[in-house]
C-alpha positions as semicolon CSV with decimal commas, in nm:
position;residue;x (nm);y (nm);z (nm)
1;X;0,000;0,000;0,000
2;X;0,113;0,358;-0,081
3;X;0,223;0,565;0,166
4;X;-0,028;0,881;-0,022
5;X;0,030;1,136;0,288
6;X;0,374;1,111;0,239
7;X;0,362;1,134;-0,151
8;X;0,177;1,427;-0,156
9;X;0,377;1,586;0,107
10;X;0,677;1,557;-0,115
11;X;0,535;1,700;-0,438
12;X;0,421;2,009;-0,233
13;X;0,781;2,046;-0,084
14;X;0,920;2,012;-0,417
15;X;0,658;2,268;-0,624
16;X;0,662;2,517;-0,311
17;X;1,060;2,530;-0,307
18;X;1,046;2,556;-0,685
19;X;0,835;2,847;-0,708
20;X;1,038;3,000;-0,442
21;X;0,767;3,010;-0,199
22;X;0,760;2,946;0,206
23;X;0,547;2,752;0,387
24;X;0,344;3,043;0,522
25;X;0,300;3,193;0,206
26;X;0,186;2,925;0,032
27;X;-0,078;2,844;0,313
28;X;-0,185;3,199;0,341
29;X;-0,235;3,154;-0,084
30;X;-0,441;2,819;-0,031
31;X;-0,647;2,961;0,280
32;X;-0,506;2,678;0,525
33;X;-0,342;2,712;0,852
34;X;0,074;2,762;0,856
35;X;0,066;2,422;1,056
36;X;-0,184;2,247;0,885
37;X;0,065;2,253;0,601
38;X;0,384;2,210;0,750
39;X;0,173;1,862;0,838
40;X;0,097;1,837;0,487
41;X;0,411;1,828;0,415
42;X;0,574;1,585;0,667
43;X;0,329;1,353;0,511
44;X;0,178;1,344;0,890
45;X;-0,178;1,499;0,789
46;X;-0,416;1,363;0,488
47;X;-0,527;1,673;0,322
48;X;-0,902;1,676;0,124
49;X;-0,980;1,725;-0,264
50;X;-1,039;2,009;-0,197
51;X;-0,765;2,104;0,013
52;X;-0,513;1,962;-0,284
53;X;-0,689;2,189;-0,517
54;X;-0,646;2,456;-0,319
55;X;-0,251;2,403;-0,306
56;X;-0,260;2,294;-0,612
57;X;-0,406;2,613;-0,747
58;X;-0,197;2,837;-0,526
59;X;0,119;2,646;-0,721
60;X;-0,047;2,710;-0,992
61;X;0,041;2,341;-1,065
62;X;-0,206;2,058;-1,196
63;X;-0,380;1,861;-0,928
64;X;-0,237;1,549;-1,055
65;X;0,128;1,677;-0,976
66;X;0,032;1,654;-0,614
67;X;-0,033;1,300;-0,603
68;X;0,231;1,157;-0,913
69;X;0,467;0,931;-0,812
């Protein structure tokens, strides 16, 4: 079984650092709490749909690049 949590936690390390972005901005972008994503991305909290849009939309990144592989 796939460890999802901790897939999608990577991807939104890897798109936030790439845009250049901190944690707190990108929560403050997707309307979540600062420590809800720092959970998000330890893989230690399993975010909604729509909370992955929300990121996802703030990266201004496709949905599915939150949960490739």
């Amino acid at each position: 079984m796939r460890d999802w949590p901790a897939i999608v936690g990577r991807n939104v390390r890897r798109l936030r650092q790439q845009k250049g972005l901190t944690q707190e901005q990108l929560a403050f972008e997707a309307k979540i709490d600062l420590t809800y994503m720092g959970g998000i991305e330890r893989g230690k909290r399993n975010p909604s749909l729509m909370v992955m849009a929300r990121i996802a939309q703030a990266l201004s990144a496709p949905l599915a690049k939150l949960i490739s592989e």
